[in-house]
C-alpha positions in Angstrom: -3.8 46.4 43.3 -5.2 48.5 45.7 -3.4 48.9 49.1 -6.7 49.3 51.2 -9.4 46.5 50.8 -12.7 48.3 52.6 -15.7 47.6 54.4 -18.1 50.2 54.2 -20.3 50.1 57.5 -23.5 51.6 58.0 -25.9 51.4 61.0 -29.5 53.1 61.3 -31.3 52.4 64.6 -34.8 53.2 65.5 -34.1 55.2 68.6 -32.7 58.1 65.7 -34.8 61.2 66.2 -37.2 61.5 63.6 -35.7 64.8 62.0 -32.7 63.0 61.6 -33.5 59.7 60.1 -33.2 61.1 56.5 -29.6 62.5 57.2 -29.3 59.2 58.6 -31.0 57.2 56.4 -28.8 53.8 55.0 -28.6 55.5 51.2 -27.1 58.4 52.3 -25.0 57.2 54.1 -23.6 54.9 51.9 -24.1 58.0 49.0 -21.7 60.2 51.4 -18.9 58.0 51.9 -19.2 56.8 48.0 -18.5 60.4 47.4 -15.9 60.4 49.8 -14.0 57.9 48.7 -14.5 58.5 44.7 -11.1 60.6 44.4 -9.1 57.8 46.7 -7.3 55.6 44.0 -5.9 53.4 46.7 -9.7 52.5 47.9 -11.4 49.5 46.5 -14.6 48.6 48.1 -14.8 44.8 49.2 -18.1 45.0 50.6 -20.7 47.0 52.3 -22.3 46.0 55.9 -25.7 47.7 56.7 -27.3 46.9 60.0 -30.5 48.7 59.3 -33.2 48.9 62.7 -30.3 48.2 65.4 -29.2 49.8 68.3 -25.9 51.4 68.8 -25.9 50.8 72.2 -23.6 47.2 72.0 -21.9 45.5 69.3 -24.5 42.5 68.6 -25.4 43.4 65.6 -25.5 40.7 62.4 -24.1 42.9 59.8 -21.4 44.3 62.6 -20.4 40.8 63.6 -20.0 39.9 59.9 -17.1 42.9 58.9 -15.5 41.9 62.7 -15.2 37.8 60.7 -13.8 39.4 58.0 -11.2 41.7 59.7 -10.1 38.7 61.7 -9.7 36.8 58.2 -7.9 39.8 56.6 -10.4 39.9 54.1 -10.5 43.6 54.7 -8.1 46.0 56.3 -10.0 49.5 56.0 -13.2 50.4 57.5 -14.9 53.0 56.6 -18.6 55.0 58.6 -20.2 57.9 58.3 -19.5 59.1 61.7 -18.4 57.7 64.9 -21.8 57.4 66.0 -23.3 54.9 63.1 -20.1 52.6 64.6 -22.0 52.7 67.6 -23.5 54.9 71.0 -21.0 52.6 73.9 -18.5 54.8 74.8 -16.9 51.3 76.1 -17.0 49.3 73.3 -16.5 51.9 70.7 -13.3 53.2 72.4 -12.0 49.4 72.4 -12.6 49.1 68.6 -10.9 52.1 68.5 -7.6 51.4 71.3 -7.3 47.6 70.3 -9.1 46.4 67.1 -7.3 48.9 64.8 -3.8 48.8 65.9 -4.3 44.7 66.3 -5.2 44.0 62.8 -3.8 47.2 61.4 -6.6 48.8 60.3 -7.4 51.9 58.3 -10.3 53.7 60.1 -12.0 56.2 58.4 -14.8 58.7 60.1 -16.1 61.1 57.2 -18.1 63.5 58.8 -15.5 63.7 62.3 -12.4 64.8 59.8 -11.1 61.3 61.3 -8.6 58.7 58.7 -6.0 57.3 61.0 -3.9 55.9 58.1 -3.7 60.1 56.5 -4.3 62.1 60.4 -3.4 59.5 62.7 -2.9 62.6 65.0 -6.9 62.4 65.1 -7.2 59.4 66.3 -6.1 60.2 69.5 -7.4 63.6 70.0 -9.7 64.4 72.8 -12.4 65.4 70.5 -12.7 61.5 69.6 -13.0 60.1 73.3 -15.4 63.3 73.7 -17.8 62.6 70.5 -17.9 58.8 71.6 -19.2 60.0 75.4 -21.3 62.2 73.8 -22.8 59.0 71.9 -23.3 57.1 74.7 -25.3 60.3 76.4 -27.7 60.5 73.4 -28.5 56.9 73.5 -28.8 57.0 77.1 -31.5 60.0 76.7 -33.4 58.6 74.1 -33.7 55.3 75.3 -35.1 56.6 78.4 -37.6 58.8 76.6 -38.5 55.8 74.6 -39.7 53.4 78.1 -41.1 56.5 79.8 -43.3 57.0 76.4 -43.7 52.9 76.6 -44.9 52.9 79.6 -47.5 55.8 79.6 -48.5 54.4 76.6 -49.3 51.2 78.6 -50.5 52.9 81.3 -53.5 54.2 78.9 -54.0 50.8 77.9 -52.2 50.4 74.7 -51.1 47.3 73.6 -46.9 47.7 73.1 -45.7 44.4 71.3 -45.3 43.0 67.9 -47.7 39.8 68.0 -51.1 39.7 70.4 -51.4 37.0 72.7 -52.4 33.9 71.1 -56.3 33.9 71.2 -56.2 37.4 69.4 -55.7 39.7 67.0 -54.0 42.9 66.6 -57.0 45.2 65.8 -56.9 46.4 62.1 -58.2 49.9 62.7 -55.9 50.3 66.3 -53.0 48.0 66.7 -53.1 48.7 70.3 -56.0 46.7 70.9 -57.1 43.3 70.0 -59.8 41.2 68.5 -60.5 37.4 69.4 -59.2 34.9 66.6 -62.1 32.7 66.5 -59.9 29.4 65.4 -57.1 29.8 68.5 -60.3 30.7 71.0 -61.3 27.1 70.3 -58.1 25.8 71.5 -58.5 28.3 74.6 -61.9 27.3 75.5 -61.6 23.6 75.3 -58.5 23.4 77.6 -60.6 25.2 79.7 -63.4 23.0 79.4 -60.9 19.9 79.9 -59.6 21.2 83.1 -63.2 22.0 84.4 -64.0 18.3 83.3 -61.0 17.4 86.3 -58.6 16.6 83.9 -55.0 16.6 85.3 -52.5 18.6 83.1 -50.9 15.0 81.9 -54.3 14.2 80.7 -55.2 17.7 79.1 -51.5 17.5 77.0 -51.7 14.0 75.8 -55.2 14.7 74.4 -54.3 17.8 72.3 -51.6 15.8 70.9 -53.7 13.4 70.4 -55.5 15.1 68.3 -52.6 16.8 66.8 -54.3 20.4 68.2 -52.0 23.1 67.0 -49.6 24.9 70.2 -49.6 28.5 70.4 -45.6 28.4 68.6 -47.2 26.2 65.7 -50.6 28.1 65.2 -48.6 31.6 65.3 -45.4 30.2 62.7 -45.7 33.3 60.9 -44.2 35.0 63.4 -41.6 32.2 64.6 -37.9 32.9 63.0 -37.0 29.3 63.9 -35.5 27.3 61.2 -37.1 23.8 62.8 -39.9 23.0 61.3 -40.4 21.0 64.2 -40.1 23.2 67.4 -43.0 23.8 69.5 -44.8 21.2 67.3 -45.7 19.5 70.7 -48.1 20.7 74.0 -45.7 20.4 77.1 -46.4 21.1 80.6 -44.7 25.1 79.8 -46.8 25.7 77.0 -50.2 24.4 78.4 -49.5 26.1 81.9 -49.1 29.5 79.6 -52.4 29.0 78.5 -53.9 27.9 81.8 -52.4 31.2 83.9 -52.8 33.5 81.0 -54.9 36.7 82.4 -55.2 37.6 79.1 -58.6 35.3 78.4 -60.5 37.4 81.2 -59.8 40.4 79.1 -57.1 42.3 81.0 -53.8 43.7 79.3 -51.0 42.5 81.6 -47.7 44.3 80.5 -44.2 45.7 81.9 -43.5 42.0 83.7 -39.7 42.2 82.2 -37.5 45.1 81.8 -33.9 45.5 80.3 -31.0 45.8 82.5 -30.0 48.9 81.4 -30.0 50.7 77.3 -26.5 48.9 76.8 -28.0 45.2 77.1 -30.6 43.5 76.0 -30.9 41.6 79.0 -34.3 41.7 80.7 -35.0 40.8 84.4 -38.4 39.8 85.6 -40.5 42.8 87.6 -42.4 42.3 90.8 -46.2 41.7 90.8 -47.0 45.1 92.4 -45.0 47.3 89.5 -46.8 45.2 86.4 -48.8 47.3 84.1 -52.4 46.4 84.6 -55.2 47.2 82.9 -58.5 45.8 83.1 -61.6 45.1 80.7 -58.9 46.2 78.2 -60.0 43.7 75.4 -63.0 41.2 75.0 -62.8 37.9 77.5 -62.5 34.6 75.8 -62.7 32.8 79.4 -64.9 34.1 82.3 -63.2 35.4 85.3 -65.3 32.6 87.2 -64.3 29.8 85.1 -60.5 31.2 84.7 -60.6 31.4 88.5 -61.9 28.0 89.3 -59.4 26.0 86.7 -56.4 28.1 88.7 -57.7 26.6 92.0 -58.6 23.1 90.5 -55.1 22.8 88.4 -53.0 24.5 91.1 -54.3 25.8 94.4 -55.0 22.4 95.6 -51.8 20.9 96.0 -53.1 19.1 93.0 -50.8 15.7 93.0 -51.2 13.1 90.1 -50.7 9.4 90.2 -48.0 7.7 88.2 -50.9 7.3 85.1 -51.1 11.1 85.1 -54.4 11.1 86.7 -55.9 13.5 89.5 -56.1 11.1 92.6 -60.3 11.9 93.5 -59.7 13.7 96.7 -56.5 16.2 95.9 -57.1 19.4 97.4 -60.8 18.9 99.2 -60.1 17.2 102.1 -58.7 19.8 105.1 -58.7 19.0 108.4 -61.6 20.5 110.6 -59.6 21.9 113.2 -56.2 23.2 111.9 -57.4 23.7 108.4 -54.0 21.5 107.0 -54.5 19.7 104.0 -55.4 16.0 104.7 -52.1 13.0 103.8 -53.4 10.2 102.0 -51.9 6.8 103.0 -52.6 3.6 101.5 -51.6 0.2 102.7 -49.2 -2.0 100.6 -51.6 -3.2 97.4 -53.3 0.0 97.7 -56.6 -1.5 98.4 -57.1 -0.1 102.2 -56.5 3.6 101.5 -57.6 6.4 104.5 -56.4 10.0 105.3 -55.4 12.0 107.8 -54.1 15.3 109.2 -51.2 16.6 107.6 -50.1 18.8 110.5 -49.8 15.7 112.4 -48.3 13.4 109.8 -45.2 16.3 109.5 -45.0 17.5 113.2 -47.8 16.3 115.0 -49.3 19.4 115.5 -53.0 18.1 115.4 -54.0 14.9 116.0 -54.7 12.5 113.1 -58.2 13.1 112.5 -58.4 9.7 110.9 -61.3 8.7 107.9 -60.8 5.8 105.9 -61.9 6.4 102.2 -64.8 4.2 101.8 -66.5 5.5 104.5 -65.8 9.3 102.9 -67.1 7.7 100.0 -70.3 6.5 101.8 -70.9 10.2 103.6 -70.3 12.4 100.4 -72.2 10.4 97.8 -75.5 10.2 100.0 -74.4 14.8 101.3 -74.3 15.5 97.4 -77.3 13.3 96.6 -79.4 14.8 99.1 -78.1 18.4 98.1 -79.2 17.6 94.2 -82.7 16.1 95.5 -83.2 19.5 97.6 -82.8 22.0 94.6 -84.6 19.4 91.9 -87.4 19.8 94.3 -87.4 23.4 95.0 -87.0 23.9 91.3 -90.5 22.1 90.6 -92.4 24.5 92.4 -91.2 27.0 90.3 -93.7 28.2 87.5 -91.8 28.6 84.8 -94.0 31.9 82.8 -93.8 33.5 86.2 -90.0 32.8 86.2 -89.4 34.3 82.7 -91.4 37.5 83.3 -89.7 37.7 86.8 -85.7 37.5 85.3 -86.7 40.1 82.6 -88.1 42.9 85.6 -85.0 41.8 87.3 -82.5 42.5 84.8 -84.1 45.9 83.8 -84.5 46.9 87.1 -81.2 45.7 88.0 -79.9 48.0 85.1 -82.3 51.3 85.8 -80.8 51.3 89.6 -77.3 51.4 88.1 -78.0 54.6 85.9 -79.3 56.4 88.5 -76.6 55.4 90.6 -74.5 56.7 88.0 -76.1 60.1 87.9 -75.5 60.1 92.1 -72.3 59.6 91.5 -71.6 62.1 88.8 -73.6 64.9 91.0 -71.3 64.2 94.3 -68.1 63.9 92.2 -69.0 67.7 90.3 -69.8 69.0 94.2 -66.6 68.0 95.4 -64.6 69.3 92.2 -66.7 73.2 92.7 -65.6 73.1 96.2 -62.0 72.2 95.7 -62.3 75.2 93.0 -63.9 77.0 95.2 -61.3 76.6 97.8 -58.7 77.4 95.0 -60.3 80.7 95.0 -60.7 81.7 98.9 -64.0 81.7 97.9 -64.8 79.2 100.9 -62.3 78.6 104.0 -60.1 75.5 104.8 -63.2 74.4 107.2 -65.8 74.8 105.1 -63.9 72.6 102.3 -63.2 69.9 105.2 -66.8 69.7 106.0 -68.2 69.8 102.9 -65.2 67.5 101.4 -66.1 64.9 104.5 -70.2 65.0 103.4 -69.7 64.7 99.8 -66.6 61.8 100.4 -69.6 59.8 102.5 -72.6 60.2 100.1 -70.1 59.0 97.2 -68.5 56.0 99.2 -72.3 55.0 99.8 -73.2 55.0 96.1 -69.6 53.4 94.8 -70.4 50.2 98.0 -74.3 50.0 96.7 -72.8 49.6 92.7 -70.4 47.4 93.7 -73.2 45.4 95.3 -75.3 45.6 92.5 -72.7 44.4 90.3 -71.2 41.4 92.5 -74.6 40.1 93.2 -75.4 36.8 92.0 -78.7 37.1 89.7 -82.0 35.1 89.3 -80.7 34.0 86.4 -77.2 32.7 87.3 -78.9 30.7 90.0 -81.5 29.3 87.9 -78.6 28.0 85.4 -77.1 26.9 87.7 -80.6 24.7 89.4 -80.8 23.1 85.6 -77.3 22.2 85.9 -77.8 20.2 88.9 -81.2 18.8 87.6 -79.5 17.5 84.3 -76.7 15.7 86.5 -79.5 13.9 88.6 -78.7 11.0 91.3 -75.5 10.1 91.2 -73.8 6.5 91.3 -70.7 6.9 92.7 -68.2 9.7 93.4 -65.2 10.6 91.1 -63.4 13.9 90.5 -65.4 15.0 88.0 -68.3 15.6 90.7 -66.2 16.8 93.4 -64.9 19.9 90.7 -68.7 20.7 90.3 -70.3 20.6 93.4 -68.0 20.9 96.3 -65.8 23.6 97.3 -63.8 21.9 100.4 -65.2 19.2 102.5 -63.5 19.3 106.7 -62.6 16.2 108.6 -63.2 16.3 112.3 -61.3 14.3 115.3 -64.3 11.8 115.1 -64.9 11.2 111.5 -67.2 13.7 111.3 -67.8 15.1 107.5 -68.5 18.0 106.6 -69.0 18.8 102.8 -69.3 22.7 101.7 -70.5 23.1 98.5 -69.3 26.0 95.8 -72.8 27.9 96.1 -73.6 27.6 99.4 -76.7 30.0 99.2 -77.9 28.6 96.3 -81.3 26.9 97.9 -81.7 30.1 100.1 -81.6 32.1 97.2 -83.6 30.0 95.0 -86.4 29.7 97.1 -85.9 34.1 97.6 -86.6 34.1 94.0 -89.5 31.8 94.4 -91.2 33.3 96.8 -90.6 37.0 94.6 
């Protein structure tokens, strides 16, 4: 019987530099210590551990943590690697495999290509050319690791897509797998959460309906990427997963990246990074969700303080009501049985900053139903005076010359950005003085702010056609009956209590009638 039963142990990490991964490839490794070991009759091979794509950098690898069990059960007693660095790149953790693992168990350590075999030299596993190699080790990984996140992170910078799975509501792209495409089945999730939460659904509500209808989660829908052996896990929407959704930036079509980092190139462990150092970049990919809608569900679902009662329901008022003075949120109160329900300041219900501003909710009731009734009647009427061929023929100049003043503005803004550019050269080349550049730089730097703030307007401004969407909208709703959060989330933006019960209700598009009847009278 042999005397040494061996683990063979080979290790090939991604971080290897490209000229070396063939050298360093798993076969040839496990070819050159084969050879090795062919003409050593007291060798018998037990088994062969291969941890193939891991890091050197710690020990936590599967195949590593598998030859550690079977030291510890004396199933082997040799180990054998191609070099000190395929055991690993931590000058730590290496040197206590080294100090305390071998002589514990009394193992036979073999390095092929570092002319080390403490059982045959153990002269060699104490020389100073060891401890050196293994710091040496640790440098590499050290250097490439930090080549690796400064490539990462240009690579983000220039808005490529770093990960192995897109957000769910997309694709990697086929022909670049730094960008993505919209998967048409998860964007119907996407956009009816949305549509939920515009509805004035509460969260509660929004969850039990997609289990409900047994809706797939974003763990379920993407199980070809989930290594979990429980068939069941993430089989059901919870508040974590839907807020995911809700808060995802991704659906307005920017690339968010870079909001973790790992501690350091030994450990795994990441640690979350502020806002201001995240990896932005917008129009990166196409939008599922419009920035206005995306917007509005934040401030509906989380901006507004937006309490629940115990049936998981949005109480009507959450978030509108502020008091007209201090600007404080309004405290609901109801009396015991909950039929006599009122509000008033929050600023004086805490400290009594304010004073209580006091409204009881019927007469709220009362004032907003017949403020948004008479708002509706306004615009229906304005919106019957409207000739509708004019209209059509109107929105089509509109949008083309919307679109003609932007290329020209473009041109503008080419032309002042080549000026400055010459003169900066121009400088470069004492072919002007440090004056001349300042007043010249100063002219320029004014003509192109102008250009960039008239774009800008261009591009903010609310069209003709966006307004007139939005008058058929409010036509289609009609009179209403009665008010209930459903109504508040489409018409009103905040509504202010005064000190004697005065209401005021502002509405989301507070120019709308101005700027309908501008388009009329175009």
């Amino acid at each position: 019987m042999s005397k040494w039963r061996t683990g063979i142990y080979l290790r090939l990490s991604s971080d290897d530099d490209d000229d070396k991964l063939e050298s360093n490839s798993i076969t040839n490794q496990r070819n050159l210590i084969n050879y090795h070991l062919s003409d050593m009759k007291d060798i018998t091979v037990y088994k062969c551990y291969a941890d193939d794509g891991y890091t050197g950098t710690d020990f936590d690898r599967p195949s590593f943590q598998e030859m550690m069990d079977d030291i510890r059960s004396r199933k082997i007693n040799c180990v054998v690697v191609k070099d000190l660095s395929r055991l690993g790149r931590n000058y730590i953790n290496v040197g206590h495999f080294i100090d305390d693992t071998i002589p514990r168990y009394k193992i036979r350590f073999i390095a092929v290509n570092d002319n080390v075999d403490s059982y045959l030299r153990p002269e060699s596993m104490n020389s100073l050319e060891v401890y050196f190699k293994n710091l040496m080790n640790e440098s590499f990984a050290k250097d490439i690791s930090k080549k690796i996140r400064t490539s990462f992170a240009i690579s983000k910078k220039n808005g490529n897509f770093i990960g192995v799975v897109a957000p769910f509501g997309y694709l990697k792209d086929p022909d670049d797998n730094h960008k993505f495409i919209v998967d048409k089945e998860a964007e119907k999730i996407i956009k009816n959460i949305f549509k939920m939460a515009m509805s004035g659904m509460s969260r509660q509500e929004i969850i039990k309906k997609l289990n409900d209808t047994h809706t797939p989660t974003p763990a379920k829908y993407l199980k070809d990427f989930c290594n979990s052996k429980n068939p069941n896990v993430g089989s059901k929407w919870t508040l974590d997963s839907l807020d995911k959704v809700i808060k995802n930036r991704n659906y307005i079509g920017t690339l968010i990246q870079g909001k973790k980092a790992r501690i350091s190139h030994k450990k795994h462990n990441t640690l979350r990074v502020p806002e201001d150092e995240w990896i932005i970049v917008p129009n990166h990919h196409k939008a599922i969700i419009k920035e206005e809608i995306f917007n509005q569900v934040q401030d509906i679902l989380y901006n507004r303080n937006a309490r629940v009662s115990p049936n998981g329901k949005m109480y009507r008022y959450t978030g509108f009501l502020k008091c007209a003075d201090c600007k404080t949120s309004m405290y609901k109160f109801a009396k015991k049985g909950g039929k006599d329900v009122f509000f008033y300041c929050g600023a004086y219900h805490k400290k009594k900053n304010c004073t209580k501003h006091y409204i009881t909710e019927k007469e709220l009731d009362d004032i907003v139903l017949e403020t948004i009734n008479k708002y509706i009647e306004l615009i229906t009427n304005l919106d019957e005076k409207i000739n509708k061929d004019i209209s059509l023929s109107y929105l089509e100049y509109e949008k083309e010359n919307k679109e003609f003043k932007l290329i020209e503005l473009d041109k503008e803004e080419q032309k002042y950005r080549k000026l400055l550019n010459e003169i900066k050269e121009d400088y470069k080349n004492d072919y002007i003085s440090k004056k001349d550049l300042d007043i010249f730089k100063d002219r320029y730097m004014f003509e192109l702010n102008k250009i960039l703030l008239e774009k800008d307007e261009i591009n903010n401004s609310t069209s003709s056609n966006e307004n007139i969407a939005r008058i058929n909208r409010i036509k289609e709703i009609g009179k209403i009956d009665f008010v209930d959060r459903n109504i508040l989330n489409e018409f009103v933006d905040v509504i202010y209590i005064s000190e004697e019960r005065g209401v005021e209700v502002i509405f989301k598009y507070k120019n709308l009638y101005e700027d309908a009847l501008r388009y009329l009278n175009s």
